[in-house]
C-alpha positions in Angstrom: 54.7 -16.4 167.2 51.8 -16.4 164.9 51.9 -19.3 162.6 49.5 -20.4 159.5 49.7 -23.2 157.2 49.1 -22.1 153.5 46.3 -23.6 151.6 48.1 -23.9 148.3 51.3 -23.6 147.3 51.7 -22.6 143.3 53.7 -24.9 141.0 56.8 -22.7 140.6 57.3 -22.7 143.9 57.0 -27.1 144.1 59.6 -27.1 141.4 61.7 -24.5 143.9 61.3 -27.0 147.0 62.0 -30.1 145.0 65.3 -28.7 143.6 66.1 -27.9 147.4 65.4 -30.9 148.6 67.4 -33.0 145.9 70.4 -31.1 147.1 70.2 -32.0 150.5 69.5 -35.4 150.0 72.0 -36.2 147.8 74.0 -35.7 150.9 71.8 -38.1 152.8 74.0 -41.7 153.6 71.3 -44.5 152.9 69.4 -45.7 156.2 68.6 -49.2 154.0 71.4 -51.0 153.2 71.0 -51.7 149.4 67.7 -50.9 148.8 66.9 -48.2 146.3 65.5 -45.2 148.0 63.1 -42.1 147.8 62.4 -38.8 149.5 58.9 -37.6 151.1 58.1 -34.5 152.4 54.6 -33.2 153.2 52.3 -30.3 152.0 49.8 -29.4 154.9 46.7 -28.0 153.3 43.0 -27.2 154.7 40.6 -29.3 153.2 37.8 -26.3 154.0 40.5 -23.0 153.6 38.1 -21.2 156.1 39.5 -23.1 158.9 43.3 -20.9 157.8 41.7 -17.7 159.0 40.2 -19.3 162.5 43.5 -20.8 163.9 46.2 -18.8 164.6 48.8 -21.3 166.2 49.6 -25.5 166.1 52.3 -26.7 167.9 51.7 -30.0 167.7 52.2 -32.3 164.9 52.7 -36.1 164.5 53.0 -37.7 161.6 52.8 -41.9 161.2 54.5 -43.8 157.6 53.4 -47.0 156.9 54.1 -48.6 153.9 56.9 -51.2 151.9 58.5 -54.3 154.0 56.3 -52.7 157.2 58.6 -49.6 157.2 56.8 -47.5 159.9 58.4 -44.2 160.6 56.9 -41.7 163.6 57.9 -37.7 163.5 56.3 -35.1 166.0 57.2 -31.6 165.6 56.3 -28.1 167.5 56.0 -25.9 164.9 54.6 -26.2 160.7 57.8 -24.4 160.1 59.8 -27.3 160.9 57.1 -29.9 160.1 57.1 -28.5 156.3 61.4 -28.7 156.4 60.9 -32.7 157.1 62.6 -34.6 154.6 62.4 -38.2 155.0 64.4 -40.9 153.2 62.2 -44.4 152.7 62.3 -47.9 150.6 61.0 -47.6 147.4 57.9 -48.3 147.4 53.8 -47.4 148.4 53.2 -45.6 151.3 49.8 -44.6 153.7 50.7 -41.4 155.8 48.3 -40.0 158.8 49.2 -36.7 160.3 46.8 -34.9 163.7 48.0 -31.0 164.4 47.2 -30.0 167.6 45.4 -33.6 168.9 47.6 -34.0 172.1 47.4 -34.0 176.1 48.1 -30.4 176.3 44.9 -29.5 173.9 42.7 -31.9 175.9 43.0 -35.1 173.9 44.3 -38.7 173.8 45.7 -40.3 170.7 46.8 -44.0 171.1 47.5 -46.6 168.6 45.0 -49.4 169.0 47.0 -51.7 166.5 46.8 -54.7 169.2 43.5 -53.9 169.8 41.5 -57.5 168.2 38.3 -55.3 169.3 39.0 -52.4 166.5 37.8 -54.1 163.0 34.6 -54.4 164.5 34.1 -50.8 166.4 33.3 -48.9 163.2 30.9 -48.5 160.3 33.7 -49.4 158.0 36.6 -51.7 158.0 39.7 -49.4 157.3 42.2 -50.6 154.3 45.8 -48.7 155.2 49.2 -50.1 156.3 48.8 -47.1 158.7 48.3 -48.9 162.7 45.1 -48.2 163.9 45.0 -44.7 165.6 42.1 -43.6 167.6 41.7 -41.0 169.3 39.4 -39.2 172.5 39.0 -36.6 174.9 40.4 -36.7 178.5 37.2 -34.7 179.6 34.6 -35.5 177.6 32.4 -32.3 178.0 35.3 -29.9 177.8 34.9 -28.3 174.6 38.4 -27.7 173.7 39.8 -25.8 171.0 39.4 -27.8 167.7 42.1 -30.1 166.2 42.4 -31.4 162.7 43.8 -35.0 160.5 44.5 -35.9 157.3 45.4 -40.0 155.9 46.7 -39.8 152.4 48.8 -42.3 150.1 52.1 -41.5 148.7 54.2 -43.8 145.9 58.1 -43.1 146.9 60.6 -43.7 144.0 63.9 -44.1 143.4 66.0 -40.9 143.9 62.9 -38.9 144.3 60.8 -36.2 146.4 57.7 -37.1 146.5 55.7 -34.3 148.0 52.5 -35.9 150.0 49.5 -33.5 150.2 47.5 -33.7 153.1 44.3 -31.9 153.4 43.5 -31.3 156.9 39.8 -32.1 157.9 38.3 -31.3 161.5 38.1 -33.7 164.3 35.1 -32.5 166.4 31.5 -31.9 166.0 30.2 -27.9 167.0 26.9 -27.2 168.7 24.7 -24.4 169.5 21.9 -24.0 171.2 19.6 -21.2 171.2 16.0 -21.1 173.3 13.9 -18.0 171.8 11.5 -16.5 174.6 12.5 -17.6 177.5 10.6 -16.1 180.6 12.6 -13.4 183.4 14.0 -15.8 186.1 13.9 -19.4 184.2 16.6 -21.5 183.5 18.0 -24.0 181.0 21.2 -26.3 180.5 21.3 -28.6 178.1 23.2 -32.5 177.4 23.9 -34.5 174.5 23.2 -38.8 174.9 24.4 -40.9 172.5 28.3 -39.5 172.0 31.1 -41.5 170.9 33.6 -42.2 173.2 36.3 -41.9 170.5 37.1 -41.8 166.5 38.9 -43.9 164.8 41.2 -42.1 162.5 42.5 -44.4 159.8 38.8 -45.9 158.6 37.1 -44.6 156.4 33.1 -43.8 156.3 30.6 -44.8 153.8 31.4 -41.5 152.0 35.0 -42.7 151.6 36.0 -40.0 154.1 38.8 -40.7 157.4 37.7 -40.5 160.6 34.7 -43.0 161.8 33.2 -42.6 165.5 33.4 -45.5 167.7 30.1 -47.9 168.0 30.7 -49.0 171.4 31.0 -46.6 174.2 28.6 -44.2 174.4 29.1 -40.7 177.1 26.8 -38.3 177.4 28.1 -34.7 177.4 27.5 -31.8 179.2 27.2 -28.5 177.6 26.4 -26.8 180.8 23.8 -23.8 181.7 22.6 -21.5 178.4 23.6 -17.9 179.2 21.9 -14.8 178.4 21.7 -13.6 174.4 23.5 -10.0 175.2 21.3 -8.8 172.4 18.3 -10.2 173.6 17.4 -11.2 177.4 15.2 -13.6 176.7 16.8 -15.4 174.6 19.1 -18.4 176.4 21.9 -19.8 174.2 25.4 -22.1 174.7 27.5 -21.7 171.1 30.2 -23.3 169.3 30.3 -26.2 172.1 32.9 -28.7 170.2 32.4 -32.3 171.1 32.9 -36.0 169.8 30.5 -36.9 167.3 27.5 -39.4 167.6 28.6 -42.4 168.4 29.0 -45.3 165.3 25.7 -47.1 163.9 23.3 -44.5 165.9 20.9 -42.6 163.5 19.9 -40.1 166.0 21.2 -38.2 168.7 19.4 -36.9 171.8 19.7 -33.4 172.9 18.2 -32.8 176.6 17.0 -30.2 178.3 16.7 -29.1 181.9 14.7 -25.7 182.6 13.9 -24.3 186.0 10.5 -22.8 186.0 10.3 -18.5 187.6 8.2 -20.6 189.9 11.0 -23.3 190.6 9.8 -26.1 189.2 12.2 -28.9 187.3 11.2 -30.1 184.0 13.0 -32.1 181.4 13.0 -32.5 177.7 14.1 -34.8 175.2 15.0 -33.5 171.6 15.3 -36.7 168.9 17.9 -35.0 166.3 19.7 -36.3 163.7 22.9 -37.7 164.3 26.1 -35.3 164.4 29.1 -36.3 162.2 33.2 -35.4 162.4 34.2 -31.9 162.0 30.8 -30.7 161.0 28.7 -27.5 162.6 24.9 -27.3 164.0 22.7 -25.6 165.2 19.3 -26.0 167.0 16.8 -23.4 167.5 13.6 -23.5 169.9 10.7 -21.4 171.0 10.8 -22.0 175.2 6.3 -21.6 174.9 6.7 -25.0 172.0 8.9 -26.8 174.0 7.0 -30.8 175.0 8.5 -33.6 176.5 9.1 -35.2 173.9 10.5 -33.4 170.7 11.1 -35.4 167.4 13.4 -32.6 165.1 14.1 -32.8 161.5 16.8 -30.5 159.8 17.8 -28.8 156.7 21.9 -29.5 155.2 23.5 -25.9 154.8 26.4 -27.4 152.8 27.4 -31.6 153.4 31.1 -30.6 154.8 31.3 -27.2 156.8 28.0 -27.3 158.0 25.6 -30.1 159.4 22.3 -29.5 160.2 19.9 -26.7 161.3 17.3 -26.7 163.4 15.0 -23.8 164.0 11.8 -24.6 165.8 10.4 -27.2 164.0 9.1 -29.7 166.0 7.5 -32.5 163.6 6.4 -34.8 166.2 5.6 -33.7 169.9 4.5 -36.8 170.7 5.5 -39.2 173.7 9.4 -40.8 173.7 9.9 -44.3 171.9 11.6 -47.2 173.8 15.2 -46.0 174.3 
């Protein structure tokens, strides 16, 4: 079955849901003794509402409450039908709330709390400021290019007697590439890699732009984006799109893309693109002329728009000169 979540719900309809809800949890025996209680339900939004008319189903979604007196409360759920119904009764009190929609085993991915982790203050750029544990998360094959997934953390004050609805606005987990190589001679071949990935992002710090979701400093995986295929529009043009992958890994300022053509005469060369470094859920593109490329490629970009799009590329190399120290 086809499912969507709605970017906005209007504010007759809140007043509709909260009337529901206080009927059924009037109903709802107390799960805390004498404390005063409160209600929260969540509002699933898309932080860019161009993402609502590219995914068609999630059937997975987990949601982690951390808050008051170290109340922690886990929910997973299969469908946003039933993830919207969720009504759930908590101490008075303030509240940090993470939720990941399709960011499981099934969709290629590994989520594990690293709360015991002593390593994870000092990973990331930024030291992270929640109750929530703290959730990282990876990809069981990192060159895989699976379907993309999406998070939100937000903060939610629970009072006494009351639903409190939480809005999360759902921001993408991975990075997407293209690659495009303009006239590219009958019989040569290219495939491309990326150096300097994060093994994993950690979802419940923030970045310098006050924004969830920072990539790991440590472990860094190169990833392999495979052989470019033929443009159908245009033979010699060679291009790999939409490849979704980790982003660069924490504390790096540049990411390198590599190249590996096969001459019409058979011969292996390789070449080193210098680009900026790729962030969480944003899109870019590189562009290059196969009679420009050098060993050595330093590439500067242009910013589309700072949240659906990263940078773009299109054959400007500013500095063909030879590779600094790695």
């Amino acid at each position: 079955m086809m499912k969507k979540i709605f970017p906005l719900m209007a504010a007759a309809a809140m007043m509709l849901l909260t009337a529901c809800y206080h009927d059924q949890h009037e109903e709802m025996p107390s799960e805390y003794g004498d404390q005063p209680v409160g209600y929260l339900t969540p509002l699933l939004l898309w932080d860019d509402p161009a993402d609502a008319g590219t995914t068609t189903t999630i059937d997975d979604i987990r949601f982690t409450v951390s808050g008051t007196g170290g109340t922690t409360v886990v929910n997973r759920f299969n469908n946003t039908e039933a993830a919207a119904d969720w009504l759930q009764q908590l101490p008075v009190g303030e509240y940090d709330l993470l939720v990941t929609t399709d960011m499981d085993e099934a969709h290629g991915y590994v989520l594990e709390n690293a709360g015991t982790d002593t390593r994870s203050a000092t990973r990331a750029d930024e030291e992270f400021h929640t109750a929530l544990p703290d959730t990282r998360v990876s990809l069981s094959q990192p060159s895989s290019s699976p379907a993309q997934a999406w998070y939100a953390v937000t903060h939610a004050t629970v009072k006494p007697d009351e639903v409190t609805v939480a809005e999360f606005h759902l921001q993408r987990l991975l990075s997407e590439l293209s690659v495009i190589v303009h006239n590219v001679p009958t019989g040569a071949a290219i495939s491309a890699s990326v150096e300097r990935v994060a093994h994993d992002v950690l979802l419940t710090h923030r970045d310098g732009q006050g924004r969830y979701g920072v990539a790991d400093r440590e472990d860094f995986l190169t990833v392999s984006l495979g052989a470019l295929a033929a443009d159908p529009a245009d033979a010699a043009t060679l291009r790999h799109d939409d490849h979704t992958l980790m982003p660069t890994a924490g504390g790096q300022e540049r990411c390198y893309l590599t190249l590996s053509v096969t001459t019409p005469e058979g011969t292996r060369l390789t070449y080193l693109a210098d680009a900026p470094r790729m962030e969480c859920g944003k899109t870019y593109v590189v562009e290059l002329d196969y009679t420009k490329l050098r060993p050595y490629m330093l590439l500067e970009a242009f910013t589309i728009n700072d949240w659906t799009e990263g940078w773009t590329i299109s054959g400007e190399i500013t500095d063909p000169t030879p590779a600094p120290p790695l």
